[in-house]
C-alpha beads as a LAMMPS data file, in Angstrom:
LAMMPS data file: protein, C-alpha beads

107 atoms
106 bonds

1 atom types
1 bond types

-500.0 500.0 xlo xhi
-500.0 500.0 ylo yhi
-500.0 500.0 zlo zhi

Masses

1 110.0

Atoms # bond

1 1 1 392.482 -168.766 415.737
2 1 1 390.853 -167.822 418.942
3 1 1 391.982 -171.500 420.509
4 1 1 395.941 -170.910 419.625
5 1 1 395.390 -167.532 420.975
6 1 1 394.099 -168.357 424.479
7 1 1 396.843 -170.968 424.496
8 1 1 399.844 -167.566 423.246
9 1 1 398.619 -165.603 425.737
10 1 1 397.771 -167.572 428.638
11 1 1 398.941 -170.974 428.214
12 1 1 397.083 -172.572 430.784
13 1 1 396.129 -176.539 430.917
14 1 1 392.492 -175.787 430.028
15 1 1 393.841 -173.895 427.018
16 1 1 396.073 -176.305 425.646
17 1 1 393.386 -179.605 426.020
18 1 1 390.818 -177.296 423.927
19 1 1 393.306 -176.358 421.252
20 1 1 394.596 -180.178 421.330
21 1 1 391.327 -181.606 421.184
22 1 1 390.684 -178.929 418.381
23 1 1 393.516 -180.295 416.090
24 1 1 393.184 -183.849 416.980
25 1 1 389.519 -183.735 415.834
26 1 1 390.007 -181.786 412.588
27 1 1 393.061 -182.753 411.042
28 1 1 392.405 -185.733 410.036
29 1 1 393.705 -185.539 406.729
30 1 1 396.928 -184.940 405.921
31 1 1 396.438 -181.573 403.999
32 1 1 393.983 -180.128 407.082
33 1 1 397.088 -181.621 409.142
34 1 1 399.362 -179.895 406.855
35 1 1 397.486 -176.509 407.130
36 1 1 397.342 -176.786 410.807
37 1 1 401.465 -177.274 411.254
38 1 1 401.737 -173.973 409.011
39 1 1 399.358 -172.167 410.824
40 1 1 401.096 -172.881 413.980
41 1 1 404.529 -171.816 412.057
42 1 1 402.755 -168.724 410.718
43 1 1 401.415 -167.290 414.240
44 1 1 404.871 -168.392 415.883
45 1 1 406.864 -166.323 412.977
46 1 1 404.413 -163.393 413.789
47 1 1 407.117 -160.723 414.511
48 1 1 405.077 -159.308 417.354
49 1 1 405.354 -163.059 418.981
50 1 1 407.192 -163.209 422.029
51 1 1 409.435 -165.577 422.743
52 1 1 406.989 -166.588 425.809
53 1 1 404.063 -166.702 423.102
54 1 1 406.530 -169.274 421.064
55 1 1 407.163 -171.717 423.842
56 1 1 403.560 -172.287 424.268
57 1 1 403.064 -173.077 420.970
58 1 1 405.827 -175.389 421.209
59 1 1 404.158 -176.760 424.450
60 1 1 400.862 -177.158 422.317
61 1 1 403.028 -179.141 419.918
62 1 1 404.182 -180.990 422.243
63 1 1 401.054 -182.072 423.858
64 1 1 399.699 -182.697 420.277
65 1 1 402.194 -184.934 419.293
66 1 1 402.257 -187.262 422.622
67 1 1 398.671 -187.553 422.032
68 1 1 399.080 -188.499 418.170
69 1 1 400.981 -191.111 418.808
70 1 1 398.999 -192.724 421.090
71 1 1 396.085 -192.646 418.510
72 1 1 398.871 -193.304 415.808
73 1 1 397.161 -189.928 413.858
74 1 1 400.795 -190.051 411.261
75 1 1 399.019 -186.920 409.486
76 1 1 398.956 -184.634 412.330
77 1 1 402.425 -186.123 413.404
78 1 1 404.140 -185.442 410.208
79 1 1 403.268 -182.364 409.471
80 1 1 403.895 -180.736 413.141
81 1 1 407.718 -182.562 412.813
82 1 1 407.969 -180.350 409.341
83 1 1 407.525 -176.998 411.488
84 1 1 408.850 -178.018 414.706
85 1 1 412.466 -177.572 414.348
86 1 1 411.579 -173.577 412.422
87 1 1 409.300 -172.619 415.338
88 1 1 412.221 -173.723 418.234
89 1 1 414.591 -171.849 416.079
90 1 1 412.389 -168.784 416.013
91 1 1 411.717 -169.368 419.818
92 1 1 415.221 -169.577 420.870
93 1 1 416.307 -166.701 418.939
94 1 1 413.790 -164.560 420.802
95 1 1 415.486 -165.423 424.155
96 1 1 418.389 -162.914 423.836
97 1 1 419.304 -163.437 427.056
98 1 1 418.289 -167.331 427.984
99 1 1 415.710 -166.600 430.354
100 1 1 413.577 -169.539 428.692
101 1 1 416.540 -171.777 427.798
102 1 1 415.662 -174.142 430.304
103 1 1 412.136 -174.476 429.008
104 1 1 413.540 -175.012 425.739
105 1 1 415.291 -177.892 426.859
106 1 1 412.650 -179.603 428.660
107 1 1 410.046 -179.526 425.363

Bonds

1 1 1 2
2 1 2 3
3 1 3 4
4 1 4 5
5 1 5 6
6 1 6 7
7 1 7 8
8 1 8 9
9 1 9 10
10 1 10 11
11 1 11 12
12 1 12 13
13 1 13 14
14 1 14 15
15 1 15 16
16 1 16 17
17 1 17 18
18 1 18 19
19 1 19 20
20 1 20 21
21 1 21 22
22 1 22 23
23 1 23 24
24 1 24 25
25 1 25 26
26 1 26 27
27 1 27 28
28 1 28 29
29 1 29 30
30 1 30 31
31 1 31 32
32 1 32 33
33 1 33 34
34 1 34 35
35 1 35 36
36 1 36 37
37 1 37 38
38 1 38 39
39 1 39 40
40 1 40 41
41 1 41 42
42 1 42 43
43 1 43 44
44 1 44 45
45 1 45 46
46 1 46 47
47 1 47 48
48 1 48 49
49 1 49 50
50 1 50 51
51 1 51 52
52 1 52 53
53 1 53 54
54 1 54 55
55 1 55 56
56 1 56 57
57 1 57 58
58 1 58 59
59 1 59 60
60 1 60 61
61 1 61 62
62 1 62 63
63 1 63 64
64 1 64 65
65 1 65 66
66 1 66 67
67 1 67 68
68 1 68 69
69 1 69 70
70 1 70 71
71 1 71 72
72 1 72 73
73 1 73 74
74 1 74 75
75 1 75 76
76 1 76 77
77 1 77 78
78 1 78 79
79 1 79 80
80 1 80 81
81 1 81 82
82 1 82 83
83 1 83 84
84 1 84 85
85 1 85 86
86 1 86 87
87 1 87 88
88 1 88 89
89 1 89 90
90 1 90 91
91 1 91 92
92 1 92 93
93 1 93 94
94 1 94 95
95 1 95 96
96 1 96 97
97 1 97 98
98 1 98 99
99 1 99 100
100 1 100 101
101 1 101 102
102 1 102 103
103 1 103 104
104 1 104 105
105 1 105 106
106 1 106 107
């Protein structure tokens, strides 16, 4: 909780490796890794969630999954690609006026 909110809030580098290293370390099943991609989808559905607060989960996803396939962790993978497309859809809708649209399109 506290790790996904440092990385909502602030989104900085040092955020994102703790939260990554977090995930990476304890989902390594594929029900943790399961509760972990809903957890993520849960706090980014949060109707007080910005739409800032949703791109850096997405960049935490992001980061996540380049680093799970380089350890080929298919649990963690899988279960962030069920949530992925929900949380960019919740993300997007949030930018009324496509401030963050160009973000978008670089994650």
């Amino acid at each position: 909780g506290q790790l996904l909110t440092a990385v909502m809030d602030t989104c900085t580098k040092d955020s994102i490796l703790q939260a990554r290293t977090w995930i990476l370390g304890n989902a390594d099943s594929s029900q943790q890794a399961w509760y972990v991609g809903q957890f993520l989808l849960y706090r980014a559905a949060n109707p007080d969630a910005s739409c800032r607060q949703r791109l850096h989960v997405l960049y935490l996803m992001n980061d996540c999954l380049h680093h799970a396939a380089k350890k080929h962790a298919t649990d963690i993978i899988n279960a962030l690609q069920c949530v992925v497309v929900a949380i960019l859809f919740l993300a997007k809708q949030a930018d009324s006026d496509g401030t963050y649209r160009p973000k978008f399109e670089k994650v």
